[in-house]
N, C-alpha and C positions, 0 to 999 in steps of 0.2 A: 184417902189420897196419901200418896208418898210422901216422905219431907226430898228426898233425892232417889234416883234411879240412876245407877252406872250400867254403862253399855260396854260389857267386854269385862272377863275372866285372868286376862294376862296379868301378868304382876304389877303392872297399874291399877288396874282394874281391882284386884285383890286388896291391895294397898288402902285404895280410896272405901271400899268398902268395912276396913277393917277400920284407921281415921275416923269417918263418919261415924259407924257403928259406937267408939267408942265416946265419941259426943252426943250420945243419946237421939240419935235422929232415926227415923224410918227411913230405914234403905233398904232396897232389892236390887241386887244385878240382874242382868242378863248378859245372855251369852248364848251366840251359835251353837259350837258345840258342846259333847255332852258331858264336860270335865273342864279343870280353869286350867291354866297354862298359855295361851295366848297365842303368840307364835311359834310358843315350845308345842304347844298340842298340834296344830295344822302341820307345819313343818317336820314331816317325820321321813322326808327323805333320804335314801341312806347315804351317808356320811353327814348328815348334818351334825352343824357346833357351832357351837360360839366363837367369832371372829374376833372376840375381847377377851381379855383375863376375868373368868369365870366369878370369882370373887365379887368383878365390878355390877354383878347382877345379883348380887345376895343382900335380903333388906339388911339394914343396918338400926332399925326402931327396936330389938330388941337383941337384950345381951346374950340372954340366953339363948336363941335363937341361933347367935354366933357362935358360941361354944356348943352348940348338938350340932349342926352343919357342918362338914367338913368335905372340900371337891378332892374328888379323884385325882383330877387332871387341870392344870391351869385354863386347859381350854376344853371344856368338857363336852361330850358327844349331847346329842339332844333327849338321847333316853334318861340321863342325869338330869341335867337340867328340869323335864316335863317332871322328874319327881321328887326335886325340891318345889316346883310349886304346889304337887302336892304334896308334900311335907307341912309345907307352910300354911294350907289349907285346913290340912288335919288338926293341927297343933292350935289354930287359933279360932276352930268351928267355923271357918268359914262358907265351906258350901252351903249349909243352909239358907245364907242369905244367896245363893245364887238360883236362879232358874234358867236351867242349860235347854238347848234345842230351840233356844229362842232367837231367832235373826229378826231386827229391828228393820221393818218396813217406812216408818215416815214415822217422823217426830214435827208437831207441828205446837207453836205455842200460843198459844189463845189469851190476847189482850187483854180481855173483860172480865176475865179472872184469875190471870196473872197465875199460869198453870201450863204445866207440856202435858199433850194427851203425846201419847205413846199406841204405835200400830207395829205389829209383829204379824210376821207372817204366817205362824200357826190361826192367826183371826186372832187373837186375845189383842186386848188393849190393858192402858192402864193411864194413871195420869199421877203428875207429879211436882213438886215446886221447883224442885232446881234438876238440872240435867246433866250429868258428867261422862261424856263420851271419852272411853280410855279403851280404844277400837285400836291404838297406832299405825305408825303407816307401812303397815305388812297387811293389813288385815284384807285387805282388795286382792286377790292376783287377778292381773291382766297377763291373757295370753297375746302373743303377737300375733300382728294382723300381714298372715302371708297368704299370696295368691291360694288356693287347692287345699287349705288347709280343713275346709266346712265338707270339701269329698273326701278326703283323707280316712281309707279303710283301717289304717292300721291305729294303734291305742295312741293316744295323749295324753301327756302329766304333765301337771302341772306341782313345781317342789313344793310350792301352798298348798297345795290340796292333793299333796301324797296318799295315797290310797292306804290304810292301814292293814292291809294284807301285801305280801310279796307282791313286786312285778318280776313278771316270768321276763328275761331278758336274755338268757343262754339262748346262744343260736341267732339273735337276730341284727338287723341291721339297727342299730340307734342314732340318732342325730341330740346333740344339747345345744339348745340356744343358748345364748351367753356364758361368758366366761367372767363374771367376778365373785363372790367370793362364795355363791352358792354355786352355782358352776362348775368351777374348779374340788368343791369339796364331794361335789357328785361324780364327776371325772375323777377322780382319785380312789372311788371304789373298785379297784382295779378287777378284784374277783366277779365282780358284776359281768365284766366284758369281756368274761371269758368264752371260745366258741365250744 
């Protein structure tokens, strides 16, 4: 049995794993997909960034850390970002403790011996003493709920779950639901919408 299980690869997720690790406990993440990075991994639509000064997402537990790190850009595009967390992965052995392609199906915790069993969708289970979900709250997309949208022949993205290959977008008609700050920074790929 585990001393702790974290749910999710993002720089929390990272963080707590590295923490724990180093107070001697049995830990294993998990994580959906199949690298850490978090919202920096899913969110790979283009123009994504950071809406914050870049820096305020850089851990600060280690000096040296600080001084090999250095941003491009105060507000760095998302290809940066995805690879300082892997930077920060490599440099502290963290994948290992993780097991990717894992999506956490029901965590339920059992009284009588004061333990989570853990259910993942691939069928594995696991079980463990203490439970630390560092999922954040990106980690869900919800699509909106429009009339025609379940007949809707033409493609759907969603900026969570950007497809890691190009979308073919010359030539057609696009529509963007919302306009805040992923939105606008998808709208701003101007060469996208070109005909």
């Amino acid at each position: 049995m585990l001393d702790v299980a974290v749910i999710g690869a993002g720089l929390s997720g990272m963080y707590q794993v590295f923490r724990l690790r180093e107070l001697g406990l049995a830990v294993q993440g998990f994580e959906a997909g199949s690298d850490v990075g978090g919202t920096w991994y899913w969110n790979r639509y283009p123009g994504a960034r950071f809406d914050s000064e870049s820096y305020s997402y850089g851990y600060s537990f280690s000096e040296e850390l600080l001084q090999e790190w250095n941003w491009s850009e105060h507000f760095a595009a998302q290809p940066e970002t995805l690879g300082y967390c892997g930077f920060v992965a490599d440099k502290f052995d963290l994948r290992r403790h993780f097991r990717f392609n894992r999506r956490l199906r029901a965590a339920r915790f059992e009284n009588e011996g004061n333990f989570w069993e853990l259910e993942f969708d691939s069928g594995e289970s696991e079980c463990c003493r203490f439970l630390v979900t560092a999922v954040g709250p990106l980690s869900a997309p919800v699509m909106p709920r429009l009339p025609g949208l379940e007949s809707f022949k033409g493609e759907v993205h969603h900026t969570g779950l950007w497809p890691k290959q190009p979308v073919a977008i010359n030539g057609r008609r696009v529509g963007v639901i919302g306009t805040g700050a992923t939105g606008v920074q998808l709208i701003q790929e101007t060469e996208l919408w070109q005909p």
